[in-house]
Residue, then its C-alpha position, 0 to 999 in steps of 0.5 A: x147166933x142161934x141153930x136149929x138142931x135135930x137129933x135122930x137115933x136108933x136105940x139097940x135093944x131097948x124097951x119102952x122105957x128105955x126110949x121113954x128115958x131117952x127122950x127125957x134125957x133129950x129134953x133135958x138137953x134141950x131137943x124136943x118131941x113136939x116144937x111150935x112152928x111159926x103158926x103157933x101150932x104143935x108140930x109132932x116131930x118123927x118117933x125117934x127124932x127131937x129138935x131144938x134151938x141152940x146159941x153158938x158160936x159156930x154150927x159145929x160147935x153147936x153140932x158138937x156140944x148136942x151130939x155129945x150131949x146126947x151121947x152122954x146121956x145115952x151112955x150114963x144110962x147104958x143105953x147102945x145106940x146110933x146118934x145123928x145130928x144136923x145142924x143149920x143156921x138160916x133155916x126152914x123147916x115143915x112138916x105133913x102127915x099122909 
């Protein structure tokens, strides 16, 4: 079955590059700073957020197999941080700026 999951994370004391390595790492994995919505258009996801799509067998599974990941990556590059994943299966998502 096929997931929709998002990544949000805060990076301790890091430069510029260091984010600029995390979201190469991150898209590497599979969770990306820009997504197609359904319209076909380009949807820039929040700064320090990706997303992406994932085939599991369960929505924890696919939860376990991003977060770790995702710290993996972090950590070979010896990076501190704070990882959140979400996890969903029949969903909906959108976007708006102000």
């Amino acid at each position: 079955m096929s997931y929709l999951a998002f990544c949000t994370f805060d990076l301790k004391n890091a430069s510029r590059q260091d984010y600029d390595n995390a979201y190469s790492d991150l898209k590497q994995i599979g969770l990306e700073r820009v997504v197609v919505a359904s319209n076909n258009n380009n949807v820039v996801i929040p700064t320090t957020s990706a997303m992406g799509e994932f085939n599991g067998e369960s929505v924890g599974s696919v939860r376990d197999f991003v977060r770790d990941k995702v710290k993996a990556a972090f950590k070979a590059r010896g990076l501190t941080s704070e990882i959140f994943v979400v996890v969903g299966g029949n969903w909906a998502w959108g976007s708006t700026t102000t």
